[in-house]
C-alpha positions as CSV (number, residue, x, y, z in Angstrom):
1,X,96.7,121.5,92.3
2,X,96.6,123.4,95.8
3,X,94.0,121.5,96.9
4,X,96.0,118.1,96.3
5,X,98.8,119.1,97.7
6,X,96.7,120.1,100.8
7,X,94.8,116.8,101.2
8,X,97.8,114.4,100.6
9,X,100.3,116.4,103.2
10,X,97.3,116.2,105.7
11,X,96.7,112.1,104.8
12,X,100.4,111.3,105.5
13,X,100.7,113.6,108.4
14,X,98.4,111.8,110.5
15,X,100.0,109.3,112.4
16,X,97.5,106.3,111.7
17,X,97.5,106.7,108.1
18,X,101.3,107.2,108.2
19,X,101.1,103.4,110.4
20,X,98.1,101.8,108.3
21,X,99.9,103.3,105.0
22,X,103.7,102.5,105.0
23,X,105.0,101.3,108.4
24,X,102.1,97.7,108.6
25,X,102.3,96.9,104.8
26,X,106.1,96.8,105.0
27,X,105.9,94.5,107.7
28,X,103.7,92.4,106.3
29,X,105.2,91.8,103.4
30,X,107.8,90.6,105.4
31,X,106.1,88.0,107.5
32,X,106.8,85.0,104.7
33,X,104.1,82.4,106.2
34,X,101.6,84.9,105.1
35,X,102.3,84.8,101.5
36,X,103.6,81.4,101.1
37,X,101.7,78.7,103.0
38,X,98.2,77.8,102.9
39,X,95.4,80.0,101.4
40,X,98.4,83.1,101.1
41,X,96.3,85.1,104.4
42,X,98.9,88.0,102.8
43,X,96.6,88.5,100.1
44,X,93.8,89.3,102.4
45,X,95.2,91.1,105.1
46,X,96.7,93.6,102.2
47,X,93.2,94.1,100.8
48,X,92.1,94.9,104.2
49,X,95.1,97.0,105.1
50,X,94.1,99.4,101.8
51,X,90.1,99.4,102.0
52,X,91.6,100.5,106.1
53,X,94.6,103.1,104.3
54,X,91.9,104.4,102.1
55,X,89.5,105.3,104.8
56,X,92.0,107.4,106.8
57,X,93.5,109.2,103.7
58,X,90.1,110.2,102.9
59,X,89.2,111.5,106.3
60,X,89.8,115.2,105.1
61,X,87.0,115.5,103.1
62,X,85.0,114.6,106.2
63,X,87.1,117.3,108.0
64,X,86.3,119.9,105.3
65,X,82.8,119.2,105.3
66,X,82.6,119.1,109.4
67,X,84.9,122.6,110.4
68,X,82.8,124.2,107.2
69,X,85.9,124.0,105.1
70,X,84.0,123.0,102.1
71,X,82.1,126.4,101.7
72,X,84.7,128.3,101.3
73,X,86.4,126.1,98.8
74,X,83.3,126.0,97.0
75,X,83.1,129.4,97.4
76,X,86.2,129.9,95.0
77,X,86.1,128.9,91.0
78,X,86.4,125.4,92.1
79,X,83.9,122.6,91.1
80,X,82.5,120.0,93.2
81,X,84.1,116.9,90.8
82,X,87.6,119.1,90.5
83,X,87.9,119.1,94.5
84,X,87.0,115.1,94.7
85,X,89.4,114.1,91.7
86,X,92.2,116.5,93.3
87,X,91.0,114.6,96.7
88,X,91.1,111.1,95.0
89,X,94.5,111.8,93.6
90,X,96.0,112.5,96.8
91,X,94.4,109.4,98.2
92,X,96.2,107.4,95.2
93,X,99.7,108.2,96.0
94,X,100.7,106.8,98.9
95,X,98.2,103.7,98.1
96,X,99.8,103.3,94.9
97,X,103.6,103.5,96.0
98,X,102.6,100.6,98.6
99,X,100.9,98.6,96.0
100,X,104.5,99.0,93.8
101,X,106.9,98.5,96.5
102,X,104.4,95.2,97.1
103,X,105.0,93.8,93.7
104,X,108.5,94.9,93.4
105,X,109.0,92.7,96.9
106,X,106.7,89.8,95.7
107,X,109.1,89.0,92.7
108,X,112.6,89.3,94.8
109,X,111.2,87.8,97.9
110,X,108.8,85.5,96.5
111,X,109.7,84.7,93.1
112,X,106.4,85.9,91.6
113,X,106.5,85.8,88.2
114,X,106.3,89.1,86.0
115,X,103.0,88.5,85.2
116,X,101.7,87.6,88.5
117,X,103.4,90.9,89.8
118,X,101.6,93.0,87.4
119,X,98.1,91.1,87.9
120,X,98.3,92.1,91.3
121,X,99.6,95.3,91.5
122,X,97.2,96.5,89.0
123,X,94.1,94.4,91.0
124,X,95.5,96.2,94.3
125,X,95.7,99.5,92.7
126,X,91.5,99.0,90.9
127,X,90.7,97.9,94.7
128,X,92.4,101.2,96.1
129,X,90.6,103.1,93.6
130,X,87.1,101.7,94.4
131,X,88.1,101.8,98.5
132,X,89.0,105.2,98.2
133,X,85.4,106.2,96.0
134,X,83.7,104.3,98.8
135,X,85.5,106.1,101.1
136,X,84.1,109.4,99.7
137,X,80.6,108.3,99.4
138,X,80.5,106.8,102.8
139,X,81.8,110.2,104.5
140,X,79.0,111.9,102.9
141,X,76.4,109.6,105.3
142,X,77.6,111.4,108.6
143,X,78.7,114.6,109.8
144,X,81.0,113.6,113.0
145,X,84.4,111.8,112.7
146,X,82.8,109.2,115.6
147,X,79.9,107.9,113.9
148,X,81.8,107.8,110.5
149,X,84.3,105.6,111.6
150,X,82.6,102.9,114.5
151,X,80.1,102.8,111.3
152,X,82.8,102.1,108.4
153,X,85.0,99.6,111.0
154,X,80.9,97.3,111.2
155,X,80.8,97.2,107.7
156,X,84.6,96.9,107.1
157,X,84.1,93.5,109.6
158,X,81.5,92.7,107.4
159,X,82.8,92.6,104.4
160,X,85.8,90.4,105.5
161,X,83.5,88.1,106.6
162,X,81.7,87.6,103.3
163,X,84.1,88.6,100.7
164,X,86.7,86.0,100.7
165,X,89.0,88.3,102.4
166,X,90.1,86.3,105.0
167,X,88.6,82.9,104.2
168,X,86.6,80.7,100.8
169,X,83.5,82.0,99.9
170,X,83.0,78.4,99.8
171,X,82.7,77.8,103.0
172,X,79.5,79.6,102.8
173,X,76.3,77.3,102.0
174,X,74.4,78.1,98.5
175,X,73.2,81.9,97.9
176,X,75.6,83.2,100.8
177,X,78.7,82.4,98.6
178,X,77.7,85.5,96.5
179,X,76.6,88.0,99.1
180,X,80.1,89.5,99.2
181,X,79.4,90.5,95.5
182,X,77.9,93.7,96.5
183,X,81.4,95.1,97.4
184,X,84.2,96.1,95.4
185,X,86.9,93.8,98.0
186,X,85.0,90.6,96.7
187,X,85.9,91.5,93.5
188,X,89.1,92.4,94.1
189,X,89.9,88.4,95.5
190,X,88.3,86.8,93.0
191,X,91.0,88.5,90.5
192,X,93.7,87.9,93.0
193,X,92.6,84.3,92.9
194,X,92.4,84.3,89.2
195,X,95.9,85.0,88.3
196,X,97.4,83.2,91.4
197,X,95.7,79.8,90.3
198,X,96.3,80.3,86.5
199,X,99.7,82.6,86.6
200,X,98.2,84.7,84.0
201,X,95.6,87.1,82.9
202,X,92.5,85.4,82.1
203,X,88.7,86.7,81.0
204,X,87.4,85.9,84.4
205,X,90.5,88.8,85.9
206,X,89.3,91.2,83.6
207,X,85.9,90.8,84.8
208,X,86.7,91.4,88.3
209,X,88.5,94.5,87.2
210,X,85.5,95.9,85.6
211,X,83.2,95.2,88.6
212,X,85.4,97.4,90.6
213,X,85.5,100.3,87.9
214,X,82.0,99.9,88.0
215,X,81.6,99.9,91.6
216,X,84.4,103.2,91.5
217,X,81.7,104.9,89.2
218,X,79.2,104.7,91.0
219,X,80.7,105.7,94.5
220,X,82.2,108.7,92.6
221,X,78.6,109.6,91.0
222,X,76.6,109.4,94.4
223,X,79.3,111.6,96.0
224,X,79.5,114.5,93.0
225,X,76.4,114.9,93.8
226,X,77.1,117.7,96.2
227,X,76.0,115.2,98.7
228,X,79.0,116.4,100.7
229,X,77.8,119.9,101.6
């Protein structure tokens, strides 16, 4: 596991994924407005926070394959999928304590109920999952730190936009109400929305659950690919 102890000392070392990843979620969680009056912005702002955590915990795979890094670990009796699960791992564990301290603080401060708690801890924790894949396919488009991230901040813009993260997709006139589909964070509020409206797990939660396994899968595929190199 050297290579996950590597990658997650590096993630929480750097001092804006050590802010996006524990100091901002803490204080959001405390701002109550967010989570209790009108649409619940808290809900969006977290999803934006970990698709944003996800990115920068990532960023060493990007560094590997930039300083050349990823030759040598090649080099060793290491496979391509062993160094992206060990990689995906260490993305996980700081994301995934958040996403448990945010449940944990949701039913003291806010009274969620136990079911609501787990429906979105574990919609969180599919979303981190899928952000962090995406993370790892995305790096594999560019080979400067620069261009990786003034590209990923455009289409992180866009997705809030058209995902529901910030605002109804109902807003949107006809077709445009389903663009955000094509991205994990869509699915990701439609669960959110799901067990929030119902206060419990319903058919329509699971199905937003396996859209972003799906999406996961297919990130993960596109960057085993020894794209990275």
């Amino acid at each position: 596991m050297t290579i996950f102890r590597y990658a997650l000392l590096r993630g929480v070392r750097a001092p804006l994924s050590l802010i996006v990843n524990c100091m901002l979620p803490i204080i959001l969680v405390l701002i109550r407005p967010l989570w209790t009056e009108g649409g619940a912005l808290g809900f969006g702002f977290m999803a934006f926070l970990i698709m944003s955590g996800a990115y920068l915990m990532s960023q060493c795979i990007l560094t590997d394959k930039t300083d050349g890094a990823i030759y040598r670990i090649l080099a060793a009796p290491i496979t391509m999928r062993r160094y992206l699960l060990e990689n995906l791992l260490a993305c996980m564990v700081p994301l995934t304590a958040q996403m448990v301290l945010l449940s944990l603080l949701g039913v003291i401060l806010y009274g969620w109920s136990l079911t609501i708690a787990f429906g979105v801890f574990l919609c969180y924790t599919l979303l981190t999952l899928a952000s962090v894949s995406m993370s790892f396919a995305w790096h594999c488009l560019f080979k400067s730190k620069e261009n990786s991230g003034a590209g990923f901040g455009f289409v992180l813009t866009f997705m809030a936009m058209l995902s529901g993260m910030l605002f109804p997709t109902t807003v949107f006139p006809g077709p445009l109400q389903y663009v955000g589909a094509i991205f994990p964070i869509y699915w990701a509020m439609e669960g959110l929305r799901s067990v929030l409206e119902l206060g419990m797990i319903s058919a329509q939660y699971w199905l937003a659950l396996a859209a972003m396994l799906l999406f996961t899968a297919a990130f993960l595929l596109y960057g085993g690919k020894r794209r990275i190199i």
